[in-house]
C-alpha positions as CSV (number, residue, x, y, z in Angstrom):
1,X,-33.9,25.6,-133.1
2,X,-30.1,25.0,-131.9
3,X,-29.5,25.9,-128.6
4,X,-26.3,28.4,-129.3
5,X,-29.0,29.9,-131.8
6,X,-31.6,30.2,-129.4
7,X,-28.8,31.5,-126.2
8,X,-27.8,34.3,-129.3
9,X,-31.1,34.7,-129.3
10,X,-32.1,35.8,-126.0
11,X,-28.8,37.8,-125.2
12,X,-29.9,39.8,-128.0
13,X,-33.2,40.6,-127.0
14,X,-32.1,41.3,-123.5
15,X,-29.6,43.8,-124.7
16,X,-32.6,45.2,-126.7
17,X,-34.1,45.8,-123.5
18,X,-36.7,42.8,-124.5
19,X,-37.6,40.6,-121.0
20,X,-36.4,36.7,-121.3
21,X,-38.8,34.6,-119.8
22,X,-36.9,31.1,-118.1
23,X,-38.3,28.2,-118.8
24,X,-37.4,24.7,-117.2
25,X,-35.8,23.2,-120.1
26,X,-35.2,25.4,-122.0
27,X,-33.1,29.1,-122.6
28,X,-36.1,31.6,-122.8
29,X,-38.7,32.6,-124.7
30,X,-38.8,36.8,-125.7
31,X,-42.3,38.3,-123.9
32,X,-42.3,41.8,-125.5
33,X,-45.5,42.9,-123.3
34,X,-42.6,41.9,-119.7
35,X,-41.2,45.0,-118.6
36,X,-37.7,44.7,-118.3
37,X,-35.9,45.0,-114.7
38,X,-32.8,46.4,-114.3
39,X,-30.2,44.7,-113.3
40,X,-27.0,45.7,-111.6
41,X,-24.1,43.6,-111.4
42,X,-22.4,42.8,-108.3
43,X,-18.6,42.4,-107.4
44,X,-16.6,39.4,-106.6
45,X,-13.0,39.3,-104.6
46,X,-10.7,36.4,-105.7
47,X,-8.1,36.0,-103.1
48,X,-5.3,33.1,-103.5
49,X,-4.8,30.1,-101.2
50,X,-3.5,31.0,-98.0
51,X,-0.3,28.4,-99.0
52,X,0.0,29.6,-102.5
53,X,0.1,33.5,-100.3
54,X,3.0,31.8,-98.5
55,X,4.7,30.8,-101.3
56,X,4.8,33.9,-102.6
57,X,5.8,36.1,-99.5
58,X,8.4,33.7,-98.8
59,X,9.8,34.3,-103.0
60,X,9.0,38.2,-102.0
61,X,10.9,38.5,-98.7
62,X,14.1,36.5,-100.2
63,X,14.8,38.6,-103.1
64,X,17.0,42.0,-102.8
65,X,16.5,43.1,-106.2
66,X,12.2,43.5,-106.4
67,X,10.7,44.9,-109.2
68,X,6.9,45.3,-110.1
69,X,5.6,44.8,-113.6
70,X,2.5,46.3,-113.3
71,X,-0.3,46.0,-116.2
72,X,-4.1,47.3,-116.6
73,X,-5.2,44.7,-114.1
74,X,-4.2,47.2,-111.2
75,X,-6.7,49.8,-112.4
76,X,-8.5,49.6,-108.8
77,X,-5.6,48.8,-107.0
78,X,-3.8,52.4,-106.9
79,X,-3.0,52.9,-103.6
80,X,-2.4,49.2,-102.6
81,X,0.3,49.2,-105.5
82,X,1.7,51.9,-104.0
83,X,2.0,50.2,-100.6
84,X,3.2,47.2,-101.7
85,X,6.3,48.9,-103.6
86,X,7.3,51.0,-100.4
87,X,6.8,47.7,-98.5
88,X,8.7,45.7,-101.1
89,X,11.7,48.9,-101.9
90,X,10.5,47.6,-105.5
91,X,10.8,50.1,-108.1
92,X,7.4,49.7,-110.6
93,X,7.7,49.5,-114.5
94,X,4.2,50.1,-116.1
95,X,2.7,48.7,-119.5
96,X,0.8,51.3,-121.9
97,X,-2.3,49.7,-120.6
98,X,-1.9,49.9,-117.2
99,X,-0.3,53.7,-117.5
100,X,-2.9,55.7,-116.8
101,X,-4.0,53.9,-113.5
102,X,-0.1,52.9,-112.3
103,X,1.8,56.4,-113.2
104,X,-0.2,59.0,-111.3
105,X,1.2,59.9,-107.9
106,X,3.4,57.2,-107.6
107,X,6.8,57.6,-106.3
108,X,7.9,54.1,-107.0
109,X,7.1,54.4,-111.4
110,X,10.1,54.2,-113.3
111,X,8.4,54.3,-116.9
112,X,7.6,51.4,-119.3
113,X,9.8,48.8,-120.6
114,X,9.2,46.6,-124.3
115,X,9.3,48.2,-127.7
116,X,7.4,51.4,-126.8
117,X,9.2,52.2,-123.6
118,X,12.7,53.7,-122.5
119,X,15.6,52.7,-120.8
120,X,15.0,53.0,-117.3
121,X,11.8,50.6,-117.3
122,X,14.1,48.0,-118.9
123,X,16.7,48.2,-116.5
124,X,14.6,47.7,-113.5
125,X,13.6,44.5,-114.8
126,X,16.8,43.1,-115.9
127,X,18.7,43.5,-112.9
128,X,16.0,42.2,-110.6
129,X,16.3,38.9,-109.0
130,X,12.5,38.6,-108.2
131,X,10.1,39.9,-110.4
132,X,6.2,40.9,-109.6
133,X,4.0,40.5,-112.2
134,X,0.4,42.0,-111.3
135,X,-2.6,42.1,-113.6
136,X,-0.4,41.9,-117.0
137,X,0.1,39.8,-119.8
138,X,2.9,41.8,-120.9
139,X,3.8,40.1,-124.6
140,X,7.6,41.6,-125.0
141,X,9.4,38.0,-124.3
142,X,12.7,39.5,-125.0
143,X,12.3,42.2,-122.4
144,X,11.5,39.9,-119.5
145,X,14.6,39.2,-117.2
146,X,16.8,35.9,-117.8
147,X,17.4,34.6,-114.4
148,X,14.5,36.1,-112.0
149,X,12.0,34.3,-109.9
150,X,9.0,35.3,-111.0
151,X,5.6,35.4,-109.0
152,X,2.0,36.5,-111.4
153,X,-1.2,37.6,-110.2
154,X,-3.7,37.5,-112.6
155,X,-7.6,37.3,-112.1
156,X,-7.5,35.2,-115.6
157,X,-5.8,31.6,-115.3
158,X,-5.1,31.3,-118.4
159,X,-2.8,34.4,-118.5
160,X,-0.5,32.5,-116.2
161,X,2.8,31.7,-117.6
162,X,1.9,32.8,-121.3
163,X,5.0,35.2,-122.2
164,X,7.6,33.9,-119.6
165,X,8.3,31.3,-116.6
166,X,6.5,31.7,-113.5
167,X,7.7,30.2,-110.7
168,X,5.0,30.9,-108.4
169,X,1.2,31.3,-110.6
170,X,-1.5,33.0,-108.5
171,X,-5.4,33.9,-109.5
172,X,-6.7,36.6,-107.7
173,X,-7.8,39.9,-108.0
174,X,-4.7,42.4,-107.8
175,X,-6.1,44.4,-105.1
176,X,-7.2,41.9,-102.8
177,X,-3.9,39.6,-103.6
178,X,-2.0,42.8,-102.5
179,X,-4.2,42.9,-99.5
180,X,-3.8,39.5,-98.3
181,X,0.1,39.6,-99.2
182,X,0.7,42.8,-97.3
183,X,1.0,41.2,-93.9
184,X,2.9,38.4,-94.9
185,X,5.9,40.6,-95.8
186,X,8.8,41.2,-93.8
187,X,10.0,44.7,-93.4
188,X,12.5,46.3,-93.1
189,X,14.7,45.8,-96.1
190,X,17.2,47.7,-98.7
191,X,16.5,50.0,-100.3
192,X,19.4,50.3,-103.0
193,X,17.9,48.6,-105.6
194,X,15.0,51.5,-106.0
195,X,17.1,53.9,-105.3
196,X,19.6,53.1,-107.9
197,X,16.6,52.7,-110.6
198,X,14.9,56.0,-109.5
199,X,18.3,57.6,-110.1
200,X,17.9,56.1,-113.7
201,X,14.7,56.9,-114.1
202,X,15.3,60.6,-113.8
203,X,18.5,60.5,-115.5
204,X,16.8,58.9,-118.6
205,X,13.3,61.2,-118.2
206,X,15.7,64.3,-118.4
207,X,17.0,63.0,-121.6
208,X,13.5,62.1,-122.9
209,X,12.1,65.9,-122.1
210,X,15.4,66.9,-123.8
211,X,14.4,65.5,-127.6
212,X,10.7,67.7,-127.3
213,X,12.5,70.6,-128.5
214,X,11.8,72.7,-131.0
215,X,13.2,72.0,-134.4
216,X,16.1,74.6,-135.9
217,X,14.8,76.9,-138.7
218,X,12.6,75.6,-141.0
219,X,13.3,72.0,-140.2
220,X,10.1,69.8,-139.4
221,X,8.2,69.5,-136.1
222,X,10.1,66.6,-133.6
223,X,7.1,64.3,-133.1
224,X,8.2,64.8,-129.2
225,X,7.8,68.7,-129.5
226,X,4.3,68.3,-130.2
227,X,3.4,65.3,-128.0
228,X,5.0,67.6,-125.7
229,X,2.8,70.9,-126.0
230,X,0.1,68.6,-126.1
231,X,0.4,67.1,-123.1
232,X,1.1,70.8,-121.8
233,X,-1.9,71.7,-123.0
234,X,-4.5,68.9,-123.2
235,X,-7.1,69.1,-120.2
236,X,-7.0,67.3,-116.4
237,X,-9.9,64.9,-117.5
238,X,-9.2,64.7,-121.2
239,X,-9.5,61.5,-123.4
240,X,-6.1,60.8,-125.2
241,X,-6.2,58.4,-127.8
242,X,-3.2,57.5,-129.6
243,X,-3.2,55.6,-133.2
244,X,-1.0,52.7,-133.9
245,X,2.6,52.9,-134.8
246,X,5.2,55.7,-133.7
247,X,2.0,58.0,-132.0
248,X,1.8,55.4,-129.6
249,X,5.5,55.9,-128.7
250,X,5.2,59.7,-128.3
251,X,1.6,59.2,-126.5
252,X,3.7,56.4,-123.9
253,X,6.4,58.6,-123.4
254,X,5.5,62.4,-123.1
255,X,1.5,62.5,-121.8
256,X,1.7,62.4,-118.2
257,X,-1.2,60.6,-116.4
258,X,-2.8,62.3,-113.6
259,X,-5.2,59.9,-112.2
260,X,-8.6,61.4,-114.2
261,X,-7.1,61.6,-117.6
262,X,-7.7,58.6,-120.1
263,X,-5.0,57.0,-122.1
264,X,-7.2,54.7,-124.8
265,X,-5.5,52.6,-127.8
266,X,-6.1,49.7,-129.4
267,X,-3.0,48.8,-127.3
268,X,-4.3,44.2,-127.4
269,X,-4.5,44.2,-131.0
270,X,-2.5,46.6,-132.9
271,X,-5.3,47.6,-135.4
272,X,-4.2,50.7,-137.4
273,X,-6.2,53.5,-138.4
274,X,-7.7,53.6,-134.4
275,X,-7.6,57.1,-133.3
276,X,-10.1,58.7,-135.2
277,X,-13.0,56.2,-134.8
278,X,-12.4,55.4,-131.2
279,X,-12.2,59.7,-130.3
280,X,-15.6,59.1,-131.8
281,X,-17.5,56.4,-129.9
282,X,-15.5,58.3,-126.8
283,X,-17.2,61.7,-127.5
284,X,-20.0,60.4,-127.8
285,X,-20.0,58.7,-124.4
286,X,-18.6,61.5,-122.8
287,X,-20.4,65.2,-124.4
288,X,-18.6,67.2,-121.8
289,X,-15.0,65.9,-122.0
290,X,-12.3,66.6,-124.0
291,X,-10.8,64.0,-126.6
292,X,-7.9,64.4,-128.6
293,X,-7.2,61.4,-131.5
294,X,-3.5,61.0,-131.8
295,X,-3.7,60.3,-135.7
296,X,-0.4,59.0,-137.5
297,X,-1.3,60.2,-141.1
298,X,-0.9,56.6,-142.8
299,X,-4.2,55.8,-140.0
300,X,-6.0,59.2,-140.4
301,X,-6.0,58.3,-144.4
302,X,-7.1,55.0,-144.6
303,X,-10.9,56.4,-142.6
304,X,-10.4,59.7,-143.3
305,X,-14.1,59.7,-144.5
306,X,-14.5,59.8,-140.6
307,X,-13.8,63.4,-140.8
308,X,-16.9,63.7,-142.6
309,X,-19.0,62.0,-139.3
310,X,-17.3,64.7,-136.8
311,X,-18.6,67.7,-139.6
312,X,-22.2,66.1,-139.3
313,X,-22.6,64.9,-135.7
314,X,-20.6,68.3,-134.4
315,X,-18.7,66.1,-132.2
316,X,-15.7,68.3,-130.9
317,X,-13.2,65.8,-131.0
318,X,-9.4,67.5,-131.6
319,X,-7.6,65.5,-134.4
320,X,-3.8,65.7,-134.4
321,X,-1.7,64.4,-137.3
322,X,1.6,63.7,-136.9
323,X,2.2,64.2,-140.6
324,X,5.6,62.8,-141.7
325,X,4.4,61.1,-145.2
326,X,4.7,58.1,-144.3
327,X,3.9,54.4,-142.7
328,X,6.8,55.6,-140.1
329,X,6.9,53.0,-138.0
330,X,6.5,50.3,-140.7
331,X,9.7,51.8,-142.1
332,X,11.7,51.6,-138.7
333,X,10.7,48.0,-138.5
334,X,12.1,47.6,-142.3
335,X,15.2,49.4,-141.6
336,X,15.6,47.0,-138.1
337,X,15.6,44.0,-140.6
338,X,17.9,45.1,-142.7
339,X,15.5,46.2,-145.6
340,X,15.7,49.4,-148.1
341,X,12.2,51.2,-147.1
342,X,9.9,50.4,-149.8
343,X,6.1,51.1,-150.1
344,X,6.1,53.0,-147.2
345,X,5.7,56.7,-148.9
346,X,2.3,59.1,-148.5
347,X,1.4,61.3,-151.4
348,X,-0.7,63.2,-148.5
349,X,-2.8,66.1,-148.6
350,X,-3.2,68.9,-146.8
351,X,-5.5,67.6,-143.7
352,X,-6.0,71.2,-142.4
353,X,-7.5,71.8,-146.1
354,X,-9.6,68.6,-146.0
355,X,-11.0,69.4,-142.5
356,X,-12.1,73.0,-143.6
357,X,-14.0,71.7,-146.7
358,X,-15.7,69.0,-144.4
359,X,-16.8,71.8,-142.1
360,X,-14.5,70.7,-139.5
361,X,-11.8,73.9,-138.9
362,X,-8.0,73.4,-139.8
363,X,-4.7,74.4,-138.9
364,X,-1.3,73.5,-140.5
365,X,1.9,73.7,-138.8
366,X,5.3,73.9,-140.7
367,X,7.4,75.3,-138.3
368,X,8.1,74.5,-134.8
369,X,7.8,78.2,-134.1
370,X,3.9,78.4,-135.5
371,X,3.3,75.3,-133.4
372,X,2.8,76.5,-129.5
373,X,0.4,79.1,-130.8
374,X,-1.3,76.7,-133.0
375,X,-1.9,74.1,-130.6
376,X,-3.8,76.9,-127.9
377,X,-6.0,78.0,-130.2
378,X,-6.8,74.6,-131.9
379,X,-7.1,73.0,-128.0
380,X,-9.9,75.8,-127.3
381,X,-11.8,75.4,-130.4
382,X,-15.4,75.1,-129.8
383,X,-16.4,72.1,-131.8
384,X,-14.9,69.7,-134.1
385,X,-10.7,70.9,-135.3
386,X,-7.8,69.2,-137.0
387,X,-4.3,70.2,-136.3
388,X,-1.7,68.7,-139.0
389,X,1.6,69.1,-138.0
390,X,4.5,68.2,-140.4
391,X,6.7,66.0,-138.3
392,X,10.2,64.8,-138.8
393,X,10.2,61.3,-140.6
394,X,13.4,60.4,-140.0
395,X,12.9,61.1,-135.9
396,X,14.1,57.5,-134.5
397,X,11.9,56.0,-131.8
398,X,14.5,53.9,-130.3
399,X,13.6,50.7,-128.1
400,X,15.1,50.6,-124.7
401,X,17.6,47.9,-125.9
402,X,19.2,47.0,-129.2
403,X,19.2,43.2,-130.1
404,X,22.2,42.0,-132.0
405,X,20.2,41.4,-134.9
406,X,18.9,44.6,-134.9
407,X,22.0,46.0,-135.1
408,X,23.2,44.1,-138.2
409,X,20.3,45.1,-139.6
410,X,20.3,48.2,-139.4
411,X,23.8,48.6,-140.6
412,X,22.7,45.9,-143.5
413,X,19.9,48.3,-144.2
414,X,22.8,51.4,-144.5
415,X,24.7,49.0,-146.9
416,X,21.8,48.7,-148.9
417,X,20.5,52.4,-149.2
418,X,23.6,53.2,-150.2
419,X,23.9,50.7,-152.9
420,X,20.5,51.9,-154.3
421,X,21.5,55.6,-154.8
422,X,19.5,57.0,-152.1
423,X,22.5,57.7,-149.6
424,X,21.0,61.3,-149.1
425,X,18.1,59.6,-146.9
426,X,21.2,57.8,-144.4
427,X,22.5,62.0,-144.2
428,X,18.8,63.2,-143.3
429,X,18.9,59.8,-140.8
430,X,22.1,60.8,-139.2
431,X,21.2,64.8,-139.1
432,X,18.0,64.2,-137.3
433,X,18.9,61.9,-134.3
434,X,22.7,63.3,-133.6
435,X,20.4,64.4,-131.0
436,X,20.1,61.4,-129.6
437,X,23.5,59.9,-130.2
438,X,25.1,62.4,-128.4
């Protein structure tokens, strides 16, 4: 037998809870009458070279302008980040991953950066002339700043230097890197540079809390209203699990981490239709918890038999649809290159409908009015519920920056909807995110 086959082999049957007898030349034979131990895996610290420590203090204590770029790999390392950007004066920009350990109770956060973030994050990293990268392998190239020295932690190597130039490359464990950089740093030193970056961070989170408003009349839901209420709404501890595309955005921007609540995604590979089966395999690890799928309705559709798994199993997963008929954020990205939206239309039904004939209890929501109400009363259901909520497709989720290509594209996009007759969708465009504009 190959010995890949046979290694398959016997990690199998070891997860199976089979015992793996070693045997001197060999990978293991399966002995099904062994009783199986239990074993519990122990923790390793992975501390830098004291010179290559040196080397980055030194980069650390030079630059004026610090800022932190601070990724999942900090999960554990809470409290040191926190010390290390008072130490530093370094304002900290997070990554959707490494949100719901990095935001909570931290003075120095100033919000994410890259295609799903806001202004502020970006503007801490492009006028920094030193930038910390710890426990991220952020992929937004375009975001990163043109001119900084850069210095990144990272417990995996081969992470080092993948989306940018790193002047100073350093394996370790954030925590402990943090720990054994602490000392090394010379204080006191300015704070302008986080000063003048908190100032735009609350600047640019009053404008954020300013689009969750209610619509006028009988205009649809703003996507932000509803991320909003649910955030208002959603428990300390709960599970919040946001599918790909533009509930992603709204889950970055308005759900406020808290240190015990869980912000889940498939945020590494961008697989659509994520929500719904992950708020599965989550309730079912954790019975007693809350967990609320974020569902865009082009990714609630395409495993919408799913539903039928939460009627059977009596799993009491919430399942919020941000109903707006269609692949939303597959049209902004057609409308950035300059394209006419094509394709990107759903012929959707009505969810609430679907959910009460799979024995999982509906609500539909029209009106921004009907929504606060709504959203209580689905929130406290006892059991399995699904809230659709017609959103507003038009609602822009506008990067932090605009690219120059972007911009042609979008007014080549203009051009070209015109041209095709459907001008009326440019008014609706305009009409939804004056808002924003102005």
């Amino acid at each position: 037998m190959p010995r890949l086959l046979r290694i398959a082999m016997r990690e199998a049957l070891s997860k199976r809870g089979v015992a793996v007898l070693v045997v001197p030349g060999d990978v293991g034979l399966a002995r099904t009458d062994a009783k199986p131990e239990t074993i519990t895996a122990t923790r390793s610290a992975v501390v830098p070279e004291s010179d290559e420590l040196d080397a980055a203090a030194r980069a650390l204590n030079a630059g004026s302008k610090v800022t932190i770029l601070a990724g999942a790999g900090c999960r554990d390392a809470h409290d040191e980040l926190v010390r290390l950007a008072g130490a530093l004066q370094a304002p900290v920009v997070h990554t959707i991953r490494g949100k719901e350990s990095v935001e909570p109770d931290n003075p120095f956060d100033v919000g994410m950066t890259g295609l799903l973030g806001f202004s502020s994050g970006y503007r801490a990293m492009e006028h920094c002339d030193t930038l910390l990268m710890l426990g991220t392998d952020f992929p937004y190239q375009q975001f990163f700043p043109k001119n900084a020295t850069t210095v990144q932690v990272d417990l995996r190597g081969a992470q080092l230097g993948r989306r940018t130039k790193v002047d100073i490359p350093l394996v370790g464990g954030v925590k402990e890197t943090i720990e054994a950089l602490l000392p090394r740093l010379d204080p006191p030193r300015s704070g302008k540079h986080l000063d003048t970056m908190l100032t735009h961070y609350r600047r640019t989170r009053t404008e954020l809390d300013g689009l969750a408003t209610p619509s006028r009349g009988a205009a649809p839901v703003h996507p932000q209203y509803l991320a909003r209420l649910l955030d208002d709404g959603a428990d300390d501890d709960a599970v919040l699990i946001p599918d790909v595309g533009s509930p992603v955005v709204w889950a970055a921007r308005y759900l406020r981490m808290n240190g015990r609540r869980r912000l889940l995604g498939s945020f590494n590979h961008g697989s659509m239709a994520n929500a719904l089966p992950q708020a599965i395999g989550a309730q079912a690890t954790y019975p007693g918890r809350q967990v609320i799928a974020l569902a865009g309705d082009g990714g609630l559709t395409m495993l919408m038999g799913e539903l039928v798994t939460l009627g059977q199993m009596r799993l009491p997963v919430k399942v919020v649809v941000f109903n707006n008929s269609s692949l939303n954020f597959v049209e902004l990205e057609m409308k950035a290159a300059g394209f006419v939206t094509f394709g990107t239309d759903l012929a959707n039904p009505d969810f609430a409908a679907v959910g009460d004939a799979l024995g999982v209890p509906g609500w539909r929501v029209e009106h921004s009015a009907d929504l606060p109400k709504a959203v209580t009363e689905f929130l406290a259901h006892d059991g399995p519920a699904i809230l659709d909520v017609v959103t507003e497709r038009q609602e822009l989720s506008i990067p932090p920056t605009i690219t120059v290509e972007q911009a042609k594209g979008f007014a080549l996009f203009a051009i070209r909807t015109v041209l095709s007759g459907r001008g009326t969708e440019l008014i609706d465009l305009a009409r939804t995110n004056m808002r924003q504009i102005f």
